[in-house]
C-alpha positions as CSV (number, residue, x, y, z in Angstrom):
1,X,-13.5,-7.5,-25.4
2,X,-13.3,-11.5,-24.8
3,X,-13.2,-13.3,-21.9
4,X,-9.7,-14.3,-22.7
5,X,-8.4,-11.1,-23.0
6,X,-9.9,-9.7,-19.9
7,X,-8.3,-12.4,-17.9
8,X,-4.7,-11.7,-19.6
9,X,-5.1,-8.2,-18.2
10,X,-6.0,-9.1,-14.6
11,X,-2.8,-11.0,-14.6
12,X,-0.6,-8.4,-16.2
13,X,-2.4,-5.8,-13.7
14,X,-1.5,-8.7,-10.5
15,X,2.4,-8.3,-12.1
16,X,2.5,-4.9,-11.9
17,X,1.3,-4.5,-8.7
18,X,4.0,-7.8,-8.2
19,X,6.7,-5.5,-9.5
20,X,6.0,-2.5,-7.6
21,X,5.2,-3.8,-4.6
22,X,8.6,-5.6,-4.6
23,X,10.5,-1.7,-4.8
24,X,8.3,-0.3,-2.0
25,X,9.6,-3.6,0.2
26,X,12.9,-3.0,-0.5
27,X,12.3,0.0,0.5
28,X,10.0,-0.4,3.1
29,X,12.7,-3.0,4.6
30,X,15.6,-0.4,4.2
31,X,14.6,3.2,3.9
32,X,14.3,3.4,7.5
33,X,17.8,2.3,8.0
34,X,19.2,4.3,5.8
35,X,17.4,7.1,6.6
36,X,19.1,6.6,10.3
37,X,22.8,6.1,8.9
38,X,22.2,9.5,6.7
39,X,20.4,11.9,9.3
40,X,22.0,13.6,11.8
41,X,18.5,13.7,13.9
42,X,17.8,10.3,14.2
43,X,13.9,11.0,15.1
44,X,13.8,11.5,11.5
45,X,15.2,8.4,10.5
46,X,11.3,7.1,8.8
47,X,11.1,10.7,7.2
48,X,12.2,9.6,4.0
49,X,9.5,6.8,3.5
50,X,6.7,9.3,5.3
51,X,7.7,11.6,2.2
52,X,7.5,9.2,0.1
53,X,3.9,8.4,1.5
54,X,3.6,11.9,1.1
55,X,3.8,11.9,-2.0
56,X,1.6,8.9,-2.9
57,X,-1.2,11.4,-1.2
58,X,-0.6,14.3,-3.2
59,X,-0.4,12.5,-6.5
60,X,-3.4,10.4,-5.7
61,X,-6.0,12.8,-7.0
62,X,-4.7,14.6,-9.6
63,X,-3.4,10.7,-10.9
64,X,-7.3,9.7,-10.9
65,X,-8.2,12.7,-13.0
66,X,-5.1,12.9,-15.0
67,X,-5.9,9.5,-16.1
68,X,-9.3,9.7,-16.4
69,X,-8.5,12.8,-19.1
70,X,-6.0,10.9,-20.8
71,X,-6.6,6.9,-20.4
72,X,-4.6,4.8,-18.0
73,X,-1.7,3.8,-20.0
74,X,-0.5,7.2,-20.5
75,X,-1.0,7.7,-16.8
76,X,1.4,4.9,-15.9
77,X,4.1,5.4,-18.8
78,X,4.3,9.1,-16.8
79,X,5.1,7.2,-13.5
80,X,7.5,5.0,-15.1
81,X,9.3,8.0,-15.9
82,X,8.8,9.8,-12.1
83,X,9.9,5.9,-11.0
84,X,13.2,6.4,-13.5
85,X,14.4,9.5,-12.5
86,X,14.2,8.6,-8.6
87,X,16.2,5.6,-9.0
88,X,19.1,7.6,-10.3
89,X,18.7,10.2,-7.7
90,X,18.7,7.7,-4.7
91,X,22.0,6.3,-6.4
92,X,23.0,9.7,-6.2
93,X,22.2,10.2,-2.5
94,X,23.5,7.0,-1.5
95,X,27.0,7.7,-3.0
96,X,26.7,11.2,-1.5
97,X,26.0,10.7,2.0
98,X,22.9,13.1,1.5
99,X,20.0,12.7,3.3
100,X,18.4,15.4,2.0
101,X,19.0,14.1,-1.7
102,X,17.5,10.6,-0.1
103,X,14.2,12.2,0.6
104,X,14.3,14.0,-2.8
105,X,14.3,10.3,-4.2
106,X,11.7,9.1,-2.1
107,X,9.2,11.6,-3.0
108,X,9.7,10.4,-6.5
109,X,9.0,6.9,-5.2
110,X,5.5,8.1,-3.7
111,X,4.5,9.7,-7.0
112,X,5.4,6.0,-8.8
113,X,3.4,4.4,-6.0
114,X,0.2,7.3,-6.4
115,X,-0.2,6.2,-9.4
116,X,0.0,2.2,-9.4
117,X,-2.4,2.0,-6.7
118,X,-4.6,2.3,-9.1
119,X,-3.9,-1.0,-10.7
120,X,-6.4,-2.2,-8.2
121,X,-9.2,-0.1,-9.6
122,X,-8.0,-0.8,-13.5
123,X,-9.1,-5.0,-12.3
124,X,-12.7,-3.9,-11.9
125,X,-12.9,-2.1,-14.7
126,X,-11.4,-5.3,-17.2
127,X,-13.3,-8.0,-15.1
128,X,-16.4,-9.6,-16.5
129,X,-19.4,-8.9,-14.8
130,X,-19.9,-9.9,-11.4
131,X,-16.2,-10.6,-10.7
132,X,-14.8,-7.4,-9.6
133,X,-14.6,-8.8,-5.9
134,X,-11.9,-11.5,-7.0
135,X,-10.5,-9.3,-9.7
136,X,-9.4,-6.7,-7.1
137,X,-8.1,-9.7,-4.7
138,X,-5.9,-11.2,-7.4
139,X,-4.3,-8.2,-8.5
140,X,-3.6,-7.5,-5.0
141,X,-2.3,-11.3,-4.8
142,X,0.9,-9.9,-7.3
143,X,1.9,-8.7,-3.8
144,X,3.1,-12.6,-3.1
145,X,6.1,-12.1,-5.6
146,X,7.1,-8.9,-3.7
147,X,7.3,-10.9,0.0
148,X,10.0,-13.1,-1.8
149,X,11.6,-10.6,-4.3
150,X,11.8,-7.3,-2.3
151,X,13.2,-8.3,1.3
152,X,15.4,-10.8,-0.4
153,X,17.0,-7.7,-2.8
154,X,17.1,-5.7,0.0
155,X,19.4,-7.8,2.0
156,X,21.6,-9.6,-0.7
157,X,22.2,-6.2,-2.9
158,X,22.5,-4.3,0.2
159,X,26.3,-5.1,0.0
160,X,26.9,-5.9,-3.7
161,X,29.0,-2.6,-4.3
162,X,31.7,-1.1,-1.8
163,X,28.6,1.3,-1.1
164,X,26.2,0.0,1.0
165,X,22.9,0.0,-0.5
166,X,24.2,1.1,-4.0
167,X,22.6,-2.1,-5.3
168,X,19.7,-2.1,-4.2
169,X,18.6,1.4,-5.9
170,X,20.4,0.1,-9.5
171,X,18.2,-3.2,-8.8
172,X,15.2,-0.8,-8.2
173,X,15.3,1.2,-11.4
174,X,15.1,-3.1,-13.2
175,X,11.7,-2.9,-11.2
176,X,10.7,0.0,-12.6
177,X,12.3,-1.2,-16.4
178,X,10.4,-4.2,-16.3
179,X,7.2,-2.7,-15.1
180,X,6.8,-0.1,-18.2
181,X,7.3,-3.0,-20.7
182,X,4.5,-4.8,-18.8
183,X,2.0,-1.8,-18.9
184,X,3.1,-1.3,-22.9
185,X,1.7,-4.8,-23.4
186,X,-2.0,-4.1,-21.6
187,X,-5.0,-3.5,-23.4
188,X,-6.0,-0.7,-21.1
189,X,-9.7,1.2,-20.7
190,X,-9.6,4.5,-22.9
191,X,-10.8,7.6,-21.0
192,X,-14.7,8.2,-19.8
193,X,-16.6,9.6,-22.5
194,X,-17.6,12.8,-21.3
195,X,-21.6,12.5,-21.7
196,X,-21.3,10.4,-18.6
197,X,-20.6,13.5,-16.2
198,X,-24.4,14.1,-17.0
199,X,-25.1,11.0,-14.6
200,X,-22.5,12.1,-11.8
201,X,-24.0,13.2,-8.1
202,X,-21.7,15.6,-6.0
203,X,-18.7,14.2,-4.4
204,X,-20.4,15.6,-0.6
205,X,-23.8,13.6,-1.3
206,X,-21.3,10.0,-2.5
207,X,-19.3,10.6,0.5
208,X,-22.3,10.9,2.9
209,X,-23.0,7.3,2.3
210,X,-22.9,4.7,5.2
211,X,-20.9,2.2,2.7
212,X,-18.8,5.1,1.8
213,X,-17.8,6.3,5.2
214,X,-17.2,2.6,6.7
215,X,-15.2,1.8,3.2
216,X,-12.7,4.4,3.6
217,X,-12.7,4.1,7.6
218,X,-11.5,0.6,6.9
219,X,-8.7,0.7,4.7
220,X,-7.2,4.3,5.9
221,X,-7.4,2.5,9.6
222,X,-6.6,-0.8,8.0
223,X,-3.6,0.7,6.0
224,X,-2.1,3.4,8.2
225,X,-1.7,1.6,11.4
226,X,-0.5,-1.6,9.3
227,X,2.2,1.3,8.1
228,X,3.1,2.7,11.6
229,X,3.8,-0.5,13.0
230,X,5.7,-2.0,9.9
231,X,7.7,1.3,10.2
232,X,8.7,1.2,13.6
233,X,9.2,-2.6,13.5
234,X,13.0,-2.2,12.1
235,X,13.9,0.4,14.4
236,X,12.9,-1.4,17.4
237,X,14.7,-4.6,15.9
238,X,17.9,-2.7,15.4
239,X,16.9,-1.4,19.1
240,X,17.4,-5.1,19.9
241,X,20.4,-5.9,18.3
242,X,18.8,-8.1,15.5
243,X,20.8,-8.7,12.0
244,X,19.3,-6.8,9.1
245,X,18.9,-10.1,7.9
246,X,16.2,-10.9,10.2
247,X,15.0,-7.5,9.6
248,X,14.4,-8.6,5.8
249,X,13.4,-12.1,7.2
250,X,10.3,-10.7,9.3
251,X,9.6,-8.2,6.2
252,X,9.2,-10.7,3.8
253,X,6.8,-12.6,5.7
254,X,4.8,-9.5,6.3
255,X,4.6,-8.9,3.1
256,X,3.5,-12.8,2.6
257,X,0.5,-12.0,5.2
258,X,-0.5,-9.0,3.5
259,X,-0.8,-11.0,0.0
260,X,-0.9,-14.1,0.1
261,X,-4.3,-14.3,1.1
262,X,-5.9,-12.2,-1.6
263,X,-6.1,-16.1,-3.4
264,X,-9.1,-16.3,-1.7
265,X,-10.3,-12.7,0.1
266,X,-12.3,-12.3,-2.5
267,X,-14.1,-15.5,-2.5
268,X,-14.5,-15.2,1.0
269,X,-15.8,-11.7,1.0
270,X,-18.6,-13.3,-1.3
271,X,-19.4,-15.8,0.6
272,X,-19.2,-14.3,4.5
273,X,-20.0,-10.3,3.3
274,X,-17.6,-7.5,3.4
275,X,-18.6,-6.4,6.4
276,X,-17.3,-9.7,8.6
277,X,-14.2,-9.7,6.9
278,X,-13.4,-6.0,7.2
279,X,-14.2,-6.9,11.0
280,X,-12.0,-9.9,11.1
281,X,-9.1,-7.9,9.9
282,X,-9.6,-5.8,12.6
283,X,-9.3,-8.5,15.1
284,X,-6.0,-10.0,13.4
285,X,-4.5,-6.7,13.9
286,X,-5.4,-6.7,17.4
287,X,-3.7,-10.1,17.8
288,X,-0.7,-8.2,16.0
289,X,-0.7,-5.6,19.2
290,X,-1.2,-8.0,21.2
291,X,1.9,-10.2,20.3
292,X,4.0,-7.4,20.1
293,X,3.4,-6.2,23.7
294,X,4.3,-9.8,25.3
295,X,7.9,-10.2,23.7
296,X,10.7,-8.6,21.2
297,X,12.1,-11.6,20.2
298,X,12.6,-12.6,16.5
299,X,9.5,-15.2,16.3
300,X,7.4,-12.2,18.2
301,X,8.1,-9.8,15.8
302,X,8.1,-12.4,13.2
303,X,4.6,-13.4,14.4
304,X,3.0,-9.6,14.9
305,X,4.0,-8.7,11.5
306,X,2.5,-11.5,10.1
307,X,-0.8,-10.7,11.8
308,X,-0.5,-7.2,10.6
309,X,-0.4,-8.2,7.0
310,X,-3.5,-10.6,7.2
311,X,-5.5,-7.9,9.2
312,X,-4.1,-5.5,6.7
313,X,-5.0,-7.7,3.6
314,X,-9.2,-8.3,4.8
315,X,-9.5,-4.9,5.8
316,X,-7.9,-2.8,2.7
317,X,-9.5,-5.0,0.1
318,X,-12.6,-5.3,1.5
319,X,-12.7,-1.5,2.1
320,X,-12.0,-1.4,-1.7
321,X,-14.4,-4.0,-2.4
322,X,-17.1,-2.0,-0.7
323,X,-15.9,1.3,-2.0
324,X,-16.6,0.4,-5.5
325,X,-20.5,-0.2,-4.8
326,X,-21.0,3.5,-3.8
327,X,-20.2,5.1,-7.3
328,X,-21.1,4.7,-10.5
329,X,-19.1,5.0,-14.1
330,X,-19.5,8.5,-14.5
331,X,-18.3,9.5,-10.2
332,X,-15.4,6.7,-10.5
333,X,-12.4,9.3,-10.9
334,X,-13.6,11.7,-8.4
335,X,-14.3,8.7,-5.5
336,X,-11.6,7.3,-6.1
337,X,-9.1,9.9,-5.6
338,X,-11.4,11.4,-2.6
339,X,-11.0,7.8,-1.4
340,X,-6.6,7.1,-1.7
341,X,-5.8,11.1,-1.2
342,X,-7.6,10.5,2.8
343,X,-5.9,7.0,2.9
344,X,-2.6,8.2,1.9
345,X,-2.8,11.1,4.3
346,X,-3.5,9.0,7.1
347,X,-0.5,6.7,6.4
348,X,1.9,9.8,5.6
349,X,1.1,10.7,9.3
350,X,1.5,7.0,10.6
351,X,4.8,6.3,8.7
352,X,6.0,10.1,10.4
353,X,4.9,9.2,13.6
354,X,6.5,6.0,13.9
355,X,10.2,7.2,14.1
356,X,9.4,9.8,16.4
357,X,7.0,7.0,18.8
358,X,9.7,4.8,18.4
359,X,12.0,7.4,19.2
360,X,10.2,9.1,22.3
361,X,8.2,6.9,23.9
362,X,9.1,3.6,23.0
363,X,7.9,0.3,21.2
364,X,5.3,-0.1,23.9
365,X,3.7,3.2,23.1
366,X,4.0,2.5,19.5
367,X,1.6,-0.4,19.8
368,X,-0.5,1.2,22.6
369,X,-1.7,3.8,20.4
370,X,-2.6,2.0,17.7
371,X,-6.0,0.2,19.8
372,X,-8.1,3.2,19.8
373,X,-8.0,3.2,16.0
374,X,-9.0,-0.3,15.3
375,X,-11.2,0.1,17.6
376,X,-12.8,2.9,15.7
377,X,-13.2,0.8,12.4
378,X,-14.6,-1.8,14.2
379,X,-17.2,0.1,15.6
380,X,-17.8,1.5,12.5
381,X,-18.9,-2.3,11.3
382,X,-21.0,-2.9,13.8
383,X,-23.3,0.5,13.2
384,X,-23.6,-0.2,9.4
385,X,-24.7,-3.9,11.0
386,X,-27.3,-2.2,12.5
387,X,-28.9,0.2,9.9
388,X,-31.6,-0.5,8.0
389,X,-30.6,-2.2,4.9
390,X,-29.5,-0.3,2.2
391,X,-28.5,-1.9,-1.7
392,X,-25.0,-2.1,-2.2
């Protein structure tokens, strides 16, 4: 394959993560809120986007494999078709009043989303050699497109029909329409030849590694209390008496944080190592707490948020980075899934949590909780610092 064409994939991979990373803002700025006008029990106002999370785990390994059987294009046409069927179904809820319909939808949203997080794995496998680093971090950069697109359709098709919220799902299922017509045009990797399972070690002895461990400690930390506190942020805004507007306003720059820097993660995490920028993330995140617990204003949750995403952005991709130095071609479905079915579980718990934190105890608590856990990861750093070096 040319240079050329390898290159024309990483971009159509960076606009499909682009397109559907701009549904899951929409619904990341709105589910919650709709979730609280539909339930009865408003503790369960972020169930709907914890199913949806839900979801994302439980499709996350049997994606990897299913895809690995039958090549990745297949794979995604599949989701496109999960992805199709939800829309409708949310359009259905919302026109319903049902709740309970709602959550149906979101599940389907999770299975969509299970399967396009792979899009970051797909860049290292069409990269040239020695590029996978900045391959991963400019798919992930698609993510720009979403800050802008996804708040924004949130808040201007929120009211578009005498429904609330009816546009937003029909703009959703243009996402998802758009998206399959992109993945048609890829030249995508065919599935592993099967001689390579002769080369494959056991999924317990790939896990036991140091690089393995602190890889996956990093972006399920990294990703799941970026999710709790995204979560809960809306809920405590509305607690606040804040506009939805400024709901979607704070969103969209979250989402800016979380992407925008993938321009250059990559090239920093070559020239720094992993390791400090995983660590650094930690720290931004920390700065996110810390903003949050001094204020509730617009420009503190404006601020915090946008923390969260750059702590968020250095510590998933270089937990992916470093992930994909522990296996080899044959191991690659199985470590993978092992590696998004524990990060998804962790942030199906998070995104549950947050309603019922917010909820209970309060934005304080939210936040509070959230230190041990960074903590943890950044630990975790400083003893793979201080083994004895080991090739990555």
């Amino acid at each position: 394959m040319k240079i050329t064409a390898i290159n024309k994939n990483v971009i159509q991979l960076a606009f499909a993560q682009a397109l559907m990373m701009s549904v899951n803002t929409l619904l990341l700025t709105a589910s919650s809120i709709i979730g609280y006008n539909l339930a009865d029990d408003k503790t369960l106002a972020t169930l709907p986007l914890a199913i949806q999370f839900f979801a994302t785990m439980l499709t996350t390994i049997p994606a990897s494999l299913m895809m690995n059987r039958i090549g990745r294009r297949k794979g995604f046409i599949f989701s496109s078709i999960i992805g199709f069927i939800g829309s409708f179904t949310a359009l259905y809820a919302i026109t319903q009043g049902s709740f309970v319909v709602f959550c149906l939808a979101a599940l389907m949203f999770g299975i969509y989303t299970g399967f396009g997080n792979y899009f970051r794995f797909v860049a290292t496998e069409v990269a040239p050699p020695g590029h996978s680093n900045t391959a991963i971090s400019y798919v992930l950069a698609g993510g720009v497109l979403a800050a802008f697109i996804g708040p924004n359709l949130a808040n201007y098709s929120k009211d578009a029909f005498d429904i609330a919220y009816l546009g937003s799902f029909i703009a959703v299922f243009i996402l998802y329409s758009l998206n399959l017509v992109n993945i048609l045009w890829m030249d995508l990797p065919k599935p592993v030849n099967k001689v390579l399972n002769d080369y494959a070690r056991s999924l317990g002895e790939i896990a036991r590694q140091p690089h393995f461990i602190v890889a996956l400690l990093s972006a399920a930390i990294g990703f799941s209390m970026m999710s709790l506190l995204m979560t809960a942020t809306p809920l405590s805004m509305k607690h606040e008496n804040l506009p939805f507007s400024d709901v979607a306003f704070v969103i969209q720059w979250h989402v800016l944080g979380m992407f925008a820097p993938s321009f250059f993660t990559g090239h920093l995490i070559n020239r720094f190592g992993v390791e400090r920028i995983i660590f650094i993330g930690g720290l931004l995140m920390l700065g996110c707490i810390g903003t949050n617990l001094i204020g509730t204003t617009l420009w503190h949750f404006w601020l915090a948020l946008f923390l969260l995403g750059l702590g968020w952005n250095f510590m998933f991709i270089g937990g992916t980075t470093m992930l994909t130095k522990t296996y080899n071609e044959a191991e690659k479905a199985k470590t993978q899934a092992l590696n998004d079915f524990s990060v998804f579980t962790t942030v199906t718990f998070a995104s549950l949590g947050a309603g019922v934190l917010q909820h209970q105890l309060g934005w304080f608590m939210v936040n509070i909780s959230v230190i041990p856990f960074i903590l943890i990861c950044l630990i975790s750093i400083l003893w793979l610092k201080n083994l004895p070096k080991q090739p990555l």
